[in-house]
C-alpha positions as CSV (number, residue, x, y, z in Angstrom):
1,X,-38.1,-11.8,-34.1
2,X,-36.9,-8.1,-34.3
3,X,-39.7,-6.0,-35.1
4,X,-38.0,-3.2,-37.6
5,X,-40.4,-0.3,-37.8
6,X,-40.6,3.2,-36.6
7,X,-37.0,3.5,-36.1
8,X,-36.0,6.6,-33.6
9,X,-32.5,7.7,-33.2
10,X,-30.6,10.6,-31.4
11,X,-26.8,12.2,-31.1
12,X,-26.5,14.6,-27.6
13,X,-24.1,16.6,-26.9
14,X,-23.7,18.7,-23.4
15,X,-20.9,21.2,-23.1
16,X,-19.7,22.5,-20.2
17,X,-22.5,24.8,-19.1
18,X,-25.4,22.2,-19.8
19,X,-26.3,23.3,-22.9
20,X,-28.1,20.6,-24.8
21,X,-27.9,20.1,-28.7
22,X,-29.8,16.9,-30.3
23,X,-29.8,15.9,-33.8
24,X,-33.2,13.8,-34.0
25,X,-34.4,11.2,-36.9
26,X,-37.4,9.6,-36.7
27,X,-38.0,9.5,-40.5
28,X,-41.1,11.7,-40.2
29,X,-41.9,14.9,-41.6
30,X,-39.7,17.6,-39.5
31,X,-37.8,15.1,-37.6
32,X,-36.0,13.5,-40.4
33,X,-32.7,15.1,-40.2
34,X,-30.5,12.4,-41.8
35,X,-27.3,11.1,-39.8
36,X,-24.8,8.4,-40.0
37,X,-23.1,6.4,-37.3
38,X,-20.6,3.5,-36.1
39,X,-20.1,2.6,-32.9
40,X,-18.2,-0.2,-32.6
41,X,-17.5,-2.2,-29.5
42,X,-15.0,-5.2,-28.0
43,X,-13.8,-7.3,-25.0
44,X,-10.8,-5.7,-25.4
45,X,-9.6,-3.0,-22.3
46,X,-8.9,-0.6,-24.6
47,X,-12.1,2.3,-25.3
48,X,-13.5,1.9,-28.5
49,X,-13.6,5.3,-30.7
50,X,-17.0,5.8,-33.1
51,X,-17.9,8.0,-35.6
52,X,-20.9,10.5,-36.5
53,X,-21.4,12.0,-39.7
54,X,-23.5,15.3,-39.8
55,X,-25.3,16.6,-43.5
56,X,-26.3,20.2,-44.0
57,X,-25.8,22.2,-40.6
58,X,-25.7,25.5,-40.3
59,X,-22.6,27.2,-39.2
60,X,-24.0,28.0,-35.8
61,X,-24.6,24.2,-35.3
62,X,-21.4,23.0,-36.2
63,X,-19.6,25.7,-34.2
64,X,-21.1,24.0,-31.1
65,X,-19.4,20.7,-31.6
66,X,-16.0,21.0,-29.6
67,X,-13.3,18.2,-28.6
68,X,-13.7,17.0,-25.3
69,X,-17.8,17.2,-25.0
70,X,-19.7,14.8,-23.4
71,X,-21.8,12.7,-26.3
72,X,-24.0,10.2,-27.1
73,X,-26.4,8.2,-29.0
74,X,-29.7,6.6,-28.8
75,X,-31.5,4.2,-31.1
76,X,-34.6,2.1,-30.8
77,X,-37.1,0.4,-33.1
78,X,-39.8,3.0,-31.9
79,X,-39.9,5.6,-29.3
80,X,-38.5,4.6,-26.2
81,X,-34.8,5.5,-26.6
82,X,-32.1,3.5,-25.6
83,X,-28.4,4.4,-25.7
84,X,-26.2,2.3,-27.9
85,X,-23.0,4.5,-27.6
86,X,-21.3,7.3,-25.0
87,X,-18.1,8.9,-24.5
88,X,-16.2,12.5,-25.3
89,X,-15.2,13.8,-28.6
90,X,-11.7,13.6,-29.4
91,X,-11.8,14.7,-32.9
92,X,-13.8,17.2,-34.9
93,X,-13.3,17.0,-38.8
94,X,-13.7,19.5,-40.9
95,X,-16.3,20.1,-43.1
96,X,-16.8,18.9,-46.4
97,X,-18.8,19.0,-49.5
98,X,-19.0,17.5,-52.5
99,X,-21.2,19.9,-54.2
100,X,-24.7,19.2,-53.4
101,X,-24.0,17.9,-49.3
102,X,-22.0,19.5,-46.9
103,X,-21.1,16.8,-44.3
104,X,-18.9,16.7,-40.8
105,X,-17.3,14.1,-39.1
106,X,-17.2,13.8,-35.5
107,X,-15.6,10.8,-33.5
108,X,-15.9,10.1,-29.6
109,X,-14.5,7.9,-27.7
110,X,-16.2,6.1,-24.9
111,X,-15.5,6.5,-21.7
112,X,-12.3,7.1,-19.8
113,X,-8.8,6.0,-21.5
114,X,-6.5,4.7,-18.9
115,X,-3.9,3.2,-20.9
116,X,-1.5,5.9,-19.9
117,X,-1.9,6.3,-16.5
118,X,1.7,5.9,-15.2
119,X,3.1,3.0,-13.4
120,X,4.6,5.9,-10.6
121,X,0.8,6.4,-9.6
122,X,1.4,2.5,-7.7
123,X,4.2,4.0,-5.2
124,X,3.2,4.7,-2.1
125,X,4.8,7.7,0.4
126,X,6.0,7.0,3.4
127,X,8.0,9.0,6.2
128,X,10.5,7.8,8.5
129,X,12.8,9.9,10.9
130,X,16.8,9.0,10.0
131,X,19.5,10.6,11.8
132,X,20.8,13.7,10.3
133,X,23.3,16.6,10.9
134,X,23.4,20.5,9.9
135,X,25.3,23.8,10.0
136,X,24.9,26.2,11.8
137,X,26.5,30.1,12.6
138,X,28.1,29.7,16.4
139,X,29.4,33.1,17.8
140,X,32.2,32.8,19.9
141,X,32.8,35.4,22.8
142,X,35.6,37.8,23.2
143,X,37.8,36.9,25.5
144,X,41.7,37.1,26.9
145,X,44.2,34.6,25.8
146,X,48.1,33.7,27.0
147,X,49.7,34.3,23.4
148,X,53.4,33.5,23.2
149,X,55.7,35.4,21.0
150,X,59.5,35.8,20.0
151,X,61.4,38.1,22.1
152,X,65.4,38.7,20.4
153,X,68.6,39.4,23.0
154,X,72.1,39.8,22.0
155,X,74.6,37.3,23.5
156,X,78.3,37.1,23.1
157,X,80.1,33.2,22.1
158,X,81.9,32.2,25.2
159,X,83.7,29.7,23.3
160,X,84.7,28.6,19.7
161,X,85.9,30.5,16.4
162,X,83.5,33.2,16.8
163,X,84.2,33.6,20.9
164,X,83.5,36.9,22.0
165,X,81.5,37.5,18.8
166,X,78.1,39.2,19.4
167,X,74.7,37.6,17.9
168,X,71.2,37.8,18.3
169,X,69.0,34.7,19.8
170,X,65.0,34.5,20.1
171,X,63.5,33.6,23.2
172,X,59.5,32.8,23.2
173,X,57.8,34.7,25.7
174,X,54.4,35.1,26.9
175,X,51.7,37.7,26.9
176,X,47.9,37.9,27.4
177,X,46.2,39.0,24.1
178,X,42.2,40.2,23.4
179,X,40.6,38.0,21.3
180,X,37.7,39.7,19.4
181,X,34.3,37.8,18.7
182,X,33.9,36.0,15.7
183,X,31.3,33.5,14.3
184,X,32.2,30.3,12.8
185,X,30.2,26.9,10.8
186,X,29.7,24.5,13.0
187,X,28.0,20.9,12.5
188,X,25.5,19.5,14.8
189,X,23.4,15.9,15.2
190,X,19.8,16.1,14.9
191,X,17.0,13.9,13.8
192,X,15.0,14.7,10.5
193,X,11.7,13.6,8.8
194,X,12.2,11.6,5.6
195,X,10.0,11.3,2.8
196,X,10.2,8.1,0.5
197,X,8.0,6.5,-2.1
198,X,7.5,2.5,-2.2
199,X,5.2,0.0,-5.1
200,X,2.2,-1.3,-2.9
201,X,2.4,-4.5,-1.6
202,X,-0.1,-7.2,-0.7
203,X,0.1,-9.9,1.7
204,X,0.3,-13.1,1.7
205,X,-3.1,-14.4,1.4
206,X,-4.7,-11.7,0.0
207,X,-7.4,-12.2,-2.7
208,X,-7.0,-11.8,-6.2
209,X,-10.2,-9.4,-6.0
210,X,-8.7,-7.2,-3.3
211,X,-5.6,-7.4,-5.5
212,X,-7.5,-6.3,-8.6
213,X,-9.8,-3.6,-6.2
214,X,-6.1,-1.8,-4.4
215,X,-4.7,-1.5,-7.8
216,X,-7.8,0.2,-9.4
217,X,-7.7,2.3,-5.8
218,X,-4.4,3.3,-6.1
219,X,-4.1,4.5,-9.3
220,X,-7.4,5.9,-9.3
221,X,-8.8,3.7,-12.3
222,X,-12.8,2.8,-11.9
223,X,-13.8,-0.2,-12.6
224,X,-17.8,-0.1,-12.7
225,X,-18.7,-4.1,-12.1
226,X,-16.1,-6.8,-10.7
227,X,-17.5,-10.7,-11.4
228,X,-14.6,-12.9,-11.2
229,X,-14.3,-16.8,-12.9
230,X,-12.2,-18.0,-10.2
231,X,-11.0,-16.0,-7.3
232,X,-7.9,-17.5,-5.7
233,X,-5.9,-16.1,-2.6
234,X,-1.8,-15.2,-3.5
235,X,0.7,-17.9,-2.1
236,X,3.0,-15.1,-1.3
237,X,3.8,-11.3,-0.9
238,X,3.0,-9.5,-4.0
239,X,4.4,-6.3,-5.3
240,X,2.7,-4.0,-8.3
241,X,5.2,-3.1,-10.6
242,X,4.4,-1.7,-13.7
243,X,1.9,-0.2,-15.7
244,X,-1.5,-0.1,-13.8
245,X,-3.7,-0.7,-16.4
246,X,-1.3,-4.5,-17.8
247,X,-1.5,-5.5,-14.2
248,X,-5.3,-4.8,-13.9
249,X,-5.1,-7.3,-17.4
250,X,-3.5,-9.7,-16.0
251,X,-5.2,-10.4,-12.9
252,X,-8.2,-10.3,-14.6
253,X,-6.9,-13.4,-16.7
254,X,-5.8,-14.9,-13.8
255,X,-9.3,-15.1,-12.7
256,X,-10.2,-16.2,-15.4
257,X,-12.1,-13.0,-16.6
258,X,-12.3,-10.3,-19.1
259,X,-11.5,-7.0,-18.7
260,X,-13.2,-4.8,-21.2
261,X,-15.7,-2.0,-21.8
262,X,-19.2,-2.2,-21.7
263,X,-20.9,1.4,-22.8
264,X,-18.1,3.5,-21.9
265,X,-18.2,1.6,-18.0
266,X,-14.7,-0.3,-17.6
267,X,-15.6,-3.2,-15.8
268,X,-14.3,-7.2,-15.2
269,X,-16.5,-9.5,-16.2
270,X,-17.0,-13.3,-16.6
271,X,-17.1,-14.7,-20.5
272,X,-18.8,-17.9,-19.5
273,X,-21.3,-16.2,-16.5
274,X,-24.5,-18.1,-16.7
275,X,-26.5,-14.9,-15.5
276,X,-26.6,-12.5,-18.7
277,X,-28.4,-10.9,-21.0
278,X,-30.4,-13.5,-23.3
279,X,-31.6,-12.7,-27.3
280,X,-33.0,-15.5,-29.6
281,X,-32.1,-15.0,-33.1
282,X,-33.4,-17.2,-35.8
283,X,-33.3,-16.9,-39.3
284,X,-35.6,-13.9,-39.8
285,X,-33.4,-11.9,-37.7
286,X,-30.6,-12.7,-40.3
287,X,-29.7,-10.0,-42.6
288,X,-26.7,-12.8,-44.1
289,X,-26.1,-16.6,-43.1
290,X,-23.4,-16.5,-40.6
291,X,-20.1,-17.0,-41.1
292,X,-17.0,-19.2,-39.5
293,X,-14.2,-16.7,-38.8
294,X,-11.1,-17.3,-36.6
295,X,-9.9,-19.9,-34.4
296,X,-10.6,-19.0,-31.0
297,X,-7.7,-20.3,-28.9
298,X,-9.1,-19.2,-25.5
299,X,-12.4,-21.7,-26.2
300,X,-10.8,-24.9,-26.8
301,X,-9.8,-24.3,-30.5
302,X,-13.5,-23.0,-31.2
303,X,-14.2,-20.8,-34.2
304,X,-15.5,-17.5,-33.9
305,X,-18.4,-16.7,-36.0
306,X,-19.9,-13.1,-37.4
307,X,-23.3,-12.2,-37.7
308,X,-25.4,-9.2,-38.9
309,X,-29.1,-8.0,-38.0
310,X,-31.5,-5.4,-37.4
311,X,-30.1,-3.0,-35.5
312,X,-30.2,-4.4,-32.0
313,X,-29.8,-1.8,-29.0
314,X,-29.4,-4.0,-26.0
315,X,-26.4,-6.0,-28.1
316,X,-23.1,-5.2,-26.1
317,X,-19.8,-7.1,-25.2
318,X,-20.5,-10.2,-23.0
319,X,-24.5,-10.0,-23.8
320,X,-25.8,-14.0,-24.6
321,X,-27.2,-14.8,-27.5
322,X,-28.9,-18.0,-27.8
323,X,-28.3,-18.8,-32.3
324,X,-31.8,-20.8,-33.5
325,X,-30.7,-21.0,-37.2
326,X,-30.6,-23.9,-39.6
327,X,-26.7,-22.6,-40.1
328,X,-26.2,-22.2,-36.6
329,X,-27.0,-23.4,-33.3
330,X,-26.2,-23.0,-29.7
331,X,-25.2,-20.5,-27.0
332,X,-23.0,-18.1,-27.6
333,X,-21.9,-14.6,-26.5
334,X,-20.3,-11.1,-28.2
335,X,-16.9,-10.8,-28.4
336,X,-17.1,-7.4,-30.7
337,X,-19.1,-5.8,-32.9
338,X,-20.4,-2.6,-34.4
339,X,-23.7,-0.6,-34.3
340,X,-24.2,1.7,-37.9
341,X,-26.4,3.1,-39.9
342,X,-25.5,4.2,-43.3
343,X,-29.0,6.3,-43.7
344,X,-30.9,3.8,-45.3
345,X,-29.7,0.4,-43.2
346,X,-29.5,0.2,-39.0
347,X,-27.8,-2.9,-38.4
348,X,-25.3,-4.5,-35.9
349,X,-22.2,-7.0,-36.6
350,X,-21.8,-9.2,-34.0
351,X,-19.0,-11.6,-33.4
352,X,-19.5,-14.2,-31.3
353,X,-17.7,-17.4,-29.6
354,X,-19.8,-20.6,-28.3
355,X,-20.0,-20.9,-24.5
């Protein structure tokens, strides 16, 4: 049963010198300063964004807020804090009032986005030396040269209509001329260096993990946990082409696994993994009877089903959760949910699919 007392909860934010600034709520006197919060999360490879709402800052306070800080939150049922939600802000709202609260919206998004990493970040350089050819300046030397030229004499016909007529004829003649120095283009052979870029390639043979780890290498995506369904070797040479982050996807299906986020951590994980995180919920831990939503197609035509509780901090994608009420029963795990509070409830919206 989820004890729901004491509750303790806390938004950080760092900037980029260290300095620290904490809302805190502990609904005491002095450390009730009232904030709201939804942090969603799914299977899905895609970060999540969330959402904080701030009430009655100073202008000092909100100044501090700026995109692109690291964030996040903690919540527990008492005080031993445990964080439910972490990223960077990527939007700052501004403030607003509606005459008696002044509130501001923040939203972060969890960990790093890698949806547009490029699918040029898979090509490889390589150099090979290819034959080649260039110009260069070539300075010929001076030198003497047999030069012929036209040299006219005056002959008389000897026979014919115009015998004993004079004309001229030219007779070529020789003569040795200087020839200055000059500098010319000239091409020449030589071997050059050649820089080319090619999509990596894996062997035949190689395993889907290695597949799955050169890719993330490559492109420089992290992936914080592997755990693989089914790990097969490729029957053939295999090219990446494409979009590093859809290949990463798909090879995770191929193994049978789920690429998602868990807390901001990118990571490949197995749906149906024995070894997980367990939580009993019964009917006290209800907030609302559970309810039947959409086929799911990847569980043999299963339906999905949706439950809320007490804010639970430990409740993440892929975390087990072992259903002991009169309207449900069985093991299931999270597909997706959301953490909030709405200042007066803490709860979390779970939905789950049977394993």
């Amino acid at each position: 049963m989820i004890v729901t007392k004491d509750p303790h909860m806390e938004f950080v934010t760092v900037d980029s010198d260290g300095h620290k600034q904490i809302v805190y709520n502990n609904e005491t006197y002095q450390h009730n300063y009232p904030f709201t919060f939804e942090i969603p999360f799914s299977d899905q490879p895609v970060p999540q964004t969330s959402t904080v709402t701030l009430f009655n800052m100073t202008q000092e306070h909100k100044d501090f807020y700026k995109k692109g800080l690291h964030c996040w939150i903690n919540f527990n049922w008492g005080d031993s804090p445990k964080k439910i939600g972490e990223g960077y802000i990527s939007s700052v709202a501004k403030a607003s009032n509606d005459g008696v609260t002044d509130s501001k919206t923040l939203s972060f998004t969890e960990g790093t986005n890698y949806t547009n990493v490029k699918a040029r970040t898979l090509r490889m350089k390589k150099k090979k030396e290819v034959n080649h050819s260039k110009t260069v300046k070539v300075t010929e030397k001076g030198h003497w040269e047999n030069k012929r030229y036209s040299q006219p004499s005056v002959e008389v016909y000897k026979r014919g209509p115009k015998k004993g007529q004079k004309h001229t004829v030219h007779h070529w003649a020789h003569r040795k001329v200087w020839v200055k120095p000059k500098t010319k283009n000239k091409r020449i052979k030589t071997r050059a260096t050649k820089t080319y870029y090619v999509n990596k390639v894996f062997r035949k043979g190689t395993s889907y993990k290695k597949v799955i780890e050169g890719i993330a290498s490559q492109t420089g995506i992290k992936i914080d946990k592997i755990d693989l369904a089914k790990n097969g070797t490729l029957k053939k040479a295999y090219t990446a082409k494409g979009k590093p982050l859809n290949l990463l996807n798909y090879w995770a299906k191929k193994c049978k696994s789920k690429m998602t986020y868990e807390q901001g951590k990118l990571v490949i994980i197995n749906p149906k993994a024995s070894k997980r995180t367990w939580f009993v919920i019964d009917d006290k831990d209800l907030i609302q009877v559970p309810s039947e939503g959409e086929t799911n197609e990847a569980n043999e035509g299963d339906a999905n089903w949706e439950i809320i509780t007490p804010l639970i901090p430990d409740v993440t994608t892929n975390v087990g959760i072992i259903m002991d009420s009169k309207f449900l029963k069985g093991k299931f795990y999270v597909k997706a949910g959301q953490h909030s509070f709405d200042g007066e409830n803490a709860q979390t919206q779970c939905t789950l699919v049977k394993i």
